[in-house]
N, C-alpha and C positions, 0 to 999 in steps of 0.2 A: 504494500500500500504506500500511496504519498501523504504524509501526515502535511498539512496546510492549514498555518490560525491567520489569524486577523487582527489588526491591532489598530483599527478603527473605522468608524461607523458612520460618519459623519465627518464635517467640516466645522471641527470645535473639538473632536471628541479627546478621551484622558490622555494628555501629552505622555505621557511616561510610559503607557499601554506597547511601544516599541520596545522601548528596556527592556521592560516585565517578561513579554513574550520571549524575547531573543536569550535571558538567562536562566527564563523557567525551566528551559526542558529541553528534549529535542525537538526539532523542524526541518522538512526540505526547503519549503516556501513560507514567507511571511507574505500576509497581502493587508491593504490597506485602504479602505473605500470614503471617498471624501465628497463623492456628487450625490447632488439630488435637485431637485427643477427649481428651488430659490439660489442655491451653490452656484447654479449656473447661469444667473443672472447675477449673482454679485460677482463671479468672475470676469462677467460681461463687461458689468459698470468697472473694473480694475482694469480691465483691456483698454479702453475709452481711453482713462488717465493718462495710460500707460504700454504703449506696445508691446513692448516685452514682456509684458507681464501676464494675467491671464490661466493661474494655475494656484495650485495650493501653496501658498506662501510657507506655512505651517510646518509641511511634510518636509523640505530643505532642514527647519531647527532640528527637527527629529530625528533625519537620516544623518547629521552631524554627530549626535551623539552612540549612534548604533553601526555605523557605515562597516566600518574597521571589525566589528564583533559579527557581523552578517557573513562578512569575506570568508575570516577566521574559520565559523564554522560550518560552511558551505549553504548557506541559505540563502536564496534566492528572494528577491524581492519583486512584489506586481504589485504595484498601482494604477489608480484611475488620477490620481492626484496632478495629471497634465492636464487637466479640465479643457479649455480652448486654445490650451498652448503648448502639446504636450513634447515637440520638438526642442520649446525653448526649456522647460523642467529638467529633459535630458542634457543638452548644453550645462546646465546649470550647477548639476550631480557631476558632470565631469569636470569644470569646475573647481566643483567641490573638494572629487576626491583627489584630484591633482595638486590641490592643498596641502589636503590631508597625506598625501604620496602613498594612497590606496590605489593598486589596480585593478579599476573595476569596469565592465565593459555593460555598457549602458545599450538596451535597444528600446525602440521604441513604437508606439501604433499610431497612426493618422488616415487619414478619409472620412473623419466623420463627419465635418463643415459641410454644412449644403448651401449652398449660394443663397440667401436670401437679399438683396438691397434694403427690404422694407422692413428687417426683423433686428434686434440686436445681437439674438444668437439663430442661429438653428444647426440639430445636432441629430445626423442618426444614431441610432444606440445598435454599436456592431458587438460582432458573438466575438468567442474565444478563439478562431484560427489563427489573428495575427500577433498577440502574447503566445500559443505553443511557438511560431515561427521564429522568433525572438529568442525565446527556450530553447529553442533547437539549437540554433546559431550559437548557444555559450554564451547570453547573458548574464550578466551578475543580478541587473537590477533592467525591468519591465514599464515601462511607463506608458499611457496611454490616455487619451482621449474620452469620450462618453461613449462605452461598452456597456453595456448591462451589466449589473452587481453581481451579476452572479458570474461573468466568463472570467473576475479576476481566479477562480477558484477552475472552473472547467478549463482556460485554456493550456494551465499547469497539468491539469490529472489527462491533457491530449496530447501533452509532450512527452509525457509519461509512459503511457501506453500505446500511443502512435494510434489513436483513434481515428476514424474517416468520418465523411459528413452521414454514412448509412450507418454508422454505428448508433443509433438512436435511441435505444432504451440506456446505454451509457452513458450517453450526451445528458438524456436526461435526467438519469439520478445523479449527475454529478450538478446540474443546476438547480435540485431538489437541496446540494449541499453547501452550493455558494449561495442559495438564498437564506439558507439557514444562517449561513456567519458572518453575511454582508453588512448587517445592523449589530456589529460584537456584540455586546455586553449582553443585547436583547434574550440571546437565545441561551444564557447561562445565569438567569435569575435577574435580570435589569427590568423595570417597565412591567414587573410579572405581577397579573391579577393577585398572586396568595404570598406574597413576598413575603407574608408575617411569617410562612411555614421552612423558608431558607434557612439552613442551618445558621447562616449569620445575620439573619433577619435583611441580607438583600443589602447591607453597608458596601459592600467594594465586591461587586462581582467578576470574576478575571476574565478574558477574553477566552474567545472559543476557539479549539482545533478542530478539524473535520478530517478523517482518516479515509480515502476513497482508493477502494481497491477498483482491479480490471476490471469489474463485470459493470459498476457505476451506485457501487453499493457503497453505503459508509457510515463510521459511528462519530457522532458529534459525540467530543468531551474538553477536559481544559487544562490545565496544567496542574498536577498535586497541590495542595496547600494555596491556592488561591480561594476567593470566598464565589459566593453566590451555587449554584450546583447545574448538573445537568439531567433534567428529567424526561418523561416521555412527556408532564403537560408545557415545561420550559420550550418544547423542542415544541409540539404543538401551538402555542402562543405566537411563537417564530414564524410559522409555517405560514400561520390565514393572515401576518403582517403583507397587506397593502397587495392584495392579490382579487382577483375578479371572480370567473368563474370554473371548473378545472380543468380548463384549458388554461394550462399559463404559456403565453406567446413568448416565445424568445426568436433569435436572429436563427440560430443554428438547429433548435426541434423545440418541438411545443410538448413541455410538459405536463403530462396529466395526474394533476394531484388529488385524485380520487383512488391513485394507485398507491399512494404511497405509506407503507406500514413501517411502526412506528414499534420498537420491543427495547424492555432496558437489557443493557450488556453488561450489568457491573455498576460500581458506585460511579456516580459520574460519567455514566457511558450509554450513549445511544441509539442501535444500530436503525440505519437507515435503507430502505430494502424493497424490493418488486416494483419499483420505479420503471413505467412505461413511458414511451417518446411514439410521438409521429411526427412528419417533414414539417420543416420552417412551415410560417408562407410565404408568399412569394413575396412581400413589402415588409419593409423596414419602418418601424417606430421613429418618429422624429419630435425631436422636441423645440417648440420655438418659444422664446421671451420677447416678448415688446415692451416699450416703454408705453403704461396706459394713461398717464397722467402724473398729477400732480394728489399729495393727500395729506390730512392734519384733523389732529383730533383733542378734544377737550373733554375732562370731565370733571362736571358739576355732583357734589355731594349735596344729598338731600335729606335732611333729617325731621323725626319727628311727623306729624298730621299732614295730612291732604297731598301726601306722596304724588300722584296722580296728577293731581293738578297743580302742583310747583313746575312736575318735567311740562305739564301741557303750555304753562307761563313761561317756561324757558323756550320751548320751542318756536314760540310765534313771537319771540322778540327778535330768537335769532336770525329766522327767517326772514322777519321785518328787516333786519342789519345787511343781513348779506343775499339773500334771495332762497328759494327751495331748493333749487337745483343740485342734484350733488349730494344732498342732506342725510344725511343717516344718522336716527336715534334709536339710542338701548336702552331702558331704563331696567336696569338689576337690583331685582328687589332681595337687597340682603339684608333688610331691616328687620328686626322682633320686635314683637308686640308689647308694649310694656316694660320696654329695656331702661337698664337703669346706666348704662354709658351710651356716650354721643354714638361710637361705633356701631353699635350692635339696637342701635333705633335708626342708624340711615342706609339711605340706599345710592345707589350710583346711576347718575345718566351721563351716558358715553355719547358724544356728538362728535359724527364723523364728518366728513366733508371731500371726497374726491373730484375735482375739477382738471381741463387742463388748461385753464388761466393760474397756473404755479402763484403769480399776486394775489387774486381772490384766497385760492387756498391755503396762501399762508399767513402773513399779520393782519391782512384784510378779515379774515374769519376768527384767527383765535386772538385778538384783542377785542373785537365785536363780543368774544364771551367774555372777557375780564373787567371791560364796561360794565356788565349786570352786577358786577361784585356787590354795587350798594342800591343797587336800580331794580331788583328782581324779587324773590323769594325769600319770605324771611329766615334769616340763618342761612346764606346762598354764601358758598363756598367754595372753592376748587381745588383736585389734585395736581395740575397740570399747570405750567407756566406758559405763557405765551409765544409759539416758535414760527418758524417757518415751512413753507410747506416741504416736503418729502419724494421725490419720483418714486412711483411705485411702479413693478415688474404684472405684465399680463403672460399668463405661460398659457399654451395648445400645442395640441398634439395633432403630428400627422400623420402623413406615411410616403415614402417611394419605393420604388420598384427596388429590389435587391439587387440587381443588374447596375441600377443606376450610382451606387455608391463606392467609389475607389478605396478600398481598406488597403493598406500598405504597411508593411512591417519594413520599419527599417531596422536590419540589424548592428549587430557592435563594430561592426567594421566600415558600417556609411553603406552597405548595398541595401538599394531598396526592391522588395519583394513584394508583388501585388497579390492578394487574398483573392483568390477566385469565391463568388456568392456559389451559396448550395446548389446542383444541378437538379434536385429535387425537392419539389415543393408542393405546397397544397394549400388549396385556399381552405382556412378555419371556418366551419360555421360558427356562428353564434350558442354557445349552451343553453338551454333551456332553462329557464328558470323555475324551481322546484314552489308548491303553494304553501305546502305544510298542511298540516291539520288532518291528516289523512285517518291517524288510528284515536279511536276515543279513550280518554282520561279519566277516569272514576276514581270515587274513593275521597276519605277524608281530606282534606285541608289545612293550611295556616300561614296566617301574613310572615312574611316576613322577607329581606330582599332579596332579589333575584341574585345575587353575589354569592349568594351562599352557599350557591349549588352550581354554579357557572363560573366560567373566566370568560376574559374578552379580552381583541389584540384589536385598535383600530389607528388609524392612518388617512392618510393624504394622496391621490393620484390627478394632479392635475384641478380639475373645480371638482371632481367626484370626492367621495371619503368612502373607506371600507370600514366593516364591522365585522369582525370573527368573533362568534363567539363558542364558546366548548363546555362539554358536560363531562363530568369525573367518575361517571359510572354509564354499563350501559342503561340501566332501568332511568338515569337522567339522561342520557340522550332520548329517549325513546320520548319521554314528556318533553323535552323540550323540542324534539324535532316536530312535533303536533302543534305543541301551545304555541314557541313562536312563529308565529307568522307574520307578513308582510304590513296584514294591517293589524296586528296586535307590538308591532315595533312604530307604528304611527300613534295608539294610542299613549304607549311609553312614552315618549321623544317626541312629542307633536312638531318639533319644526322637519323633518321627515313628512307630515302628511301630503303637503301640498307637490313634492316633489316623488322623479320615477325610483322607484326602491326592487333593484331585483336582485331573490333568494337566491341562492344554490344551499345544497347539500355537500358533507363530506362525510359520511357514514365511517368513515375508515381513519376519522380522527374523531369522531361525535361530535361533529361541530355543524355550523350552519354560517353561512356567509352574507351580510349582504351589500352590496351597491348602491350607495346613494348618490343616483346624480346630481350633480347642481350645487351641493348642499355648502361648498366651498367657493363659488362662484366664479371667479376669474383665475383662481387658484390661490395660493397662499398668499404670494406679495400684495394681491389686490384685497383680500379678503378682510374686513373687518371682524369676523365672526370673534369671542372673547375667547373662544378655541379655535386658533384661524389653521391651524395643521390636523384639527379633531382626530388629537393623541387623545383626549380626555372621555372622546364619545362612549367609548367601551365602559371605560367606568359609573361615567354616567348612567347606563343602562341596566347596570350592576346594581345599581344604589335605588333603584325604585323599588316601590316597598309592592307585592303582590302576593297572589294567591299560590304556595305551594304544596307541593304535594306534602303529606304528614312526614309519610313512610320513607321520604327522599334524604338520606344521611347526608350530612355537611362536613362530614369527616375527610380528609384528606383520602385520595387513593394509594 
């Protein structure tokens, strides 16, 4: 097998997670995932400033401290950390390590840019062939462009095994493994629904390894002696992050995660197993950022009586001041009844304001609210000082032809090798969305939250948000795969009703997924929502107080 961890998740994530990893234990590969559709428009905005620039700044401090201990002991490095500029991150490491008087042989992957004039980025999201090509060639260290999260992990386990684009059930349990470890920390107790039940209660949970043998089989586990654990529901939680229906589309085979079983191997050990693939399709995932405008936002504290009608007095002055247009209000009612401090008697109204007259939007609108200070509501307040306005990022998704995308591996030695697209493909239908409610539910009852018998993993794709949620037994999956349904997830979460909400099943983890479009609007840069990534959605759903089964144990599995 190729053992392969991760040593981050994000564009922020635990600076030190390179150390940890490279002295925990052994490794072939380290990899390191730094994109994601906001990433890629602050990369954008750092390209603007800056030509040169345009990649993960971050990853440079990190590989400073590690470079020399990677060489040492034959570990291999793949990133995505080239964001929009992943020829300049290479230059950059050599460089570096010519510095450092490390000899390291740098390759790297490009083709993803697609010509837009009218966009600030656009980016297709290519497979793993040109990181193995890279691999191949005796690189030290892999850099690359916007790949999918999960080829940092398959195009290693294709150089490994010398996989082809027919080898499909391969391809695909191994992107059943890079999705598992592309979000670290996630799939080894971070973010986790029962975090209380971690042996360390979820404090510092260490980054993940994924062991992927020939066949495209493999067990998630982590380094001894690091905190957080690896379970079947950690691995599960992992799984239904930010995923649609079981068709998961990738560039190189679409994974069907209705196949995939899930057995513990040990403390800390999780084998991953009977993972099926069918062809690409024939188009490639594109991701574009625009600039949507200008945006600034104020909020007014409301304390005490007639809640309602202080935000309706604040509303129709601001409006008076600066016009409707643009206008977004929230008023959050976190007040109690009969509170005996200021806090816990008021509530908050959020006044948002998107325009692309950047003047209106910014001193024009939030000193128009600083005026009310003694002109408005009695006891009118605010948390927010008065600024200017903000560009915000609009992100969409597209698609072109696989044909039409030049992926290129250039190797350590400056030869550039062009990535031929899969010769075989198929266009994906759409999966059917499941209704639920099919078997009936008898027998006793009792309130209490739906958390207690469920987990949930939810996320961000674009303006859509996902909701996985999972049961800890089968006799709970069986009630839950009944009871929730599409529109008993609207009466939960009523801001879900107005929009389209489609189910899927996964029997084979006892969970249920769903899709809500819209619910994130322009996507995250644009979004106002007071959860504008709806990380928190899952929990929320968790925390509603309902009708359970008696006999349904809350006991850990």
């Amino acid at each position: 097998m190729i053992r392969i961890g991760n040593a981050s998740g994000f564009y922020g994530d635990r600076f030190t997670a390179w150390r940890e990893m490279l002295d925990g234990g052994e490794l072939d590969v380290l990899t390191g995932d730094y994109l994601a559709e906001l990433t890629m428009l602050i990369l954008a905005r750092d390209r603007l400033r800056d030509s040169d620039l345009g990649y993960a700044k971050t990853f440079l401090r990190q590989l400073e401290t590690c470079l020399g201990t990677a060489l040492d002991r034959g570990v291999r490095i793949v990133t995505n950390a080239g964001g929009l500029n992943p020829a300049g991150l290479a230059a950059a490491i050599e460089k570096l390590a010519n510095r450092l008087g490390l000899p390291a042989r740098i390759g790297y992957v490009e083709g993803d840019t697609i010509q837009r004039p009218d966009a600030l980025s656009a980016n297709a999201y290519l497979g793993a062939f040109g990181i193995a090509a890279c691999l191949d060639a005796g690189a030290d260290v892999v850099v690359t462009g916007r790949v999918t999260d999960a080829s940092l992990v398959v195009g290693p386990a294709i150089a490994r095994y010398g996989w082809g684009r027919d080898d499909l059930d391969e391809l695909a349990g191994a992107t059943v493994a890079g999705h598992l470890v592309e979000c670290g920390a996630q799939v080894t107790g971070g973010n986790f629904s029962f975090f209380t039940e971690l042996p360390d209660g979820g404090h510092r949970p260490g980054f993940p390894i994924v062991e992927v043998h020939s066949d495209g089989s493999s067990v998630v586990t982590k380094h001894p002696g690091t905190g957080g654990a690896v379970t079947v529901e950690t691995v599960t939680a992992q799984l239904l992050y930010e995923i649609g229906g079981p068709s998961y589309l990738g560039p190189d085979v679409v994974t069907r995660l209705d196949t995939v079983t899930l057995h513990p191997d040990g403390p800390d050990r999780v084998r991953v197993s009977s993972v099926r693939g069918t062809p690409p399709p024939p188009t490639l995932k594109v991701g574009v950022n625009n600039l949507g405008g200008f945006r600034n936002s104020m909020t007014f504290v409301l304390c005490g009586l007639h809640l309602e009608a202080k935000a309706a007095l604040v509303r129709g002055q601001i409006e008076e001041a600066v016009g409707a247009d643009g206008l977004e209000f929230t008023l959050a009612r976190t007040d109690h009844e009969n509170a005996a401090d200021t806090e816990a008697a008021s509530a908050l109204l959020h006044v948002h304001l998107r325009d692309g007259d950047k003047a209106r939007a910014g001193r024009a609108f939030s000193a128009a609210a600083v005026e009310l200070a003694l002109a408005s509501y009695p006891g009118c307040t605010l948390t927010t000082v008065p600024g200017d306005a903000t560009p915000y990022g609009v992100f969409t998704a597209d698609a072109v032809p696989q044909d039409a995308v030049a992926q290129v591996a250039v190797l350590p030695g400056g030869e550039r090798v062009p990535i031929a697209p899969p010769i075989r493909t198929a266009p994906t239908a759409q999966d059917e969305p499941a209704s639920g409610g099919e078997v009936a539910v008898n027998g006793p009852t009792r309130r209490g939250a739906l958390g207690e018998v469920v987990g949930a993993r939810s996320g961000d794709k674009g303006g859509d948000a996902n909701l996985g949620v999972w049961a800890r037994s089968d006799a709970g999956y069986a009630w839950l795969r009944a009871w929730l349904t599409a529109d008993r997830l609207a009466e939960l979460l009523p801001e879900t009703a107005p929009l389209t909400v489609r189910r899927y099943e996964l029997s084979n983890l006892r969970a249920v997924n769903f899709v809500i479009e819209g619910l994130l609007g322009a996507g995250v840069a644009a979004s106002t929502r007071f959860d504008p990534q709806a990380k928190a959605l899952g929990e929320l759903l968790r925390a509603r107080i309902v009708d359970l089964p008696a006999d349904l144990s809350t006991e850990a599995p």
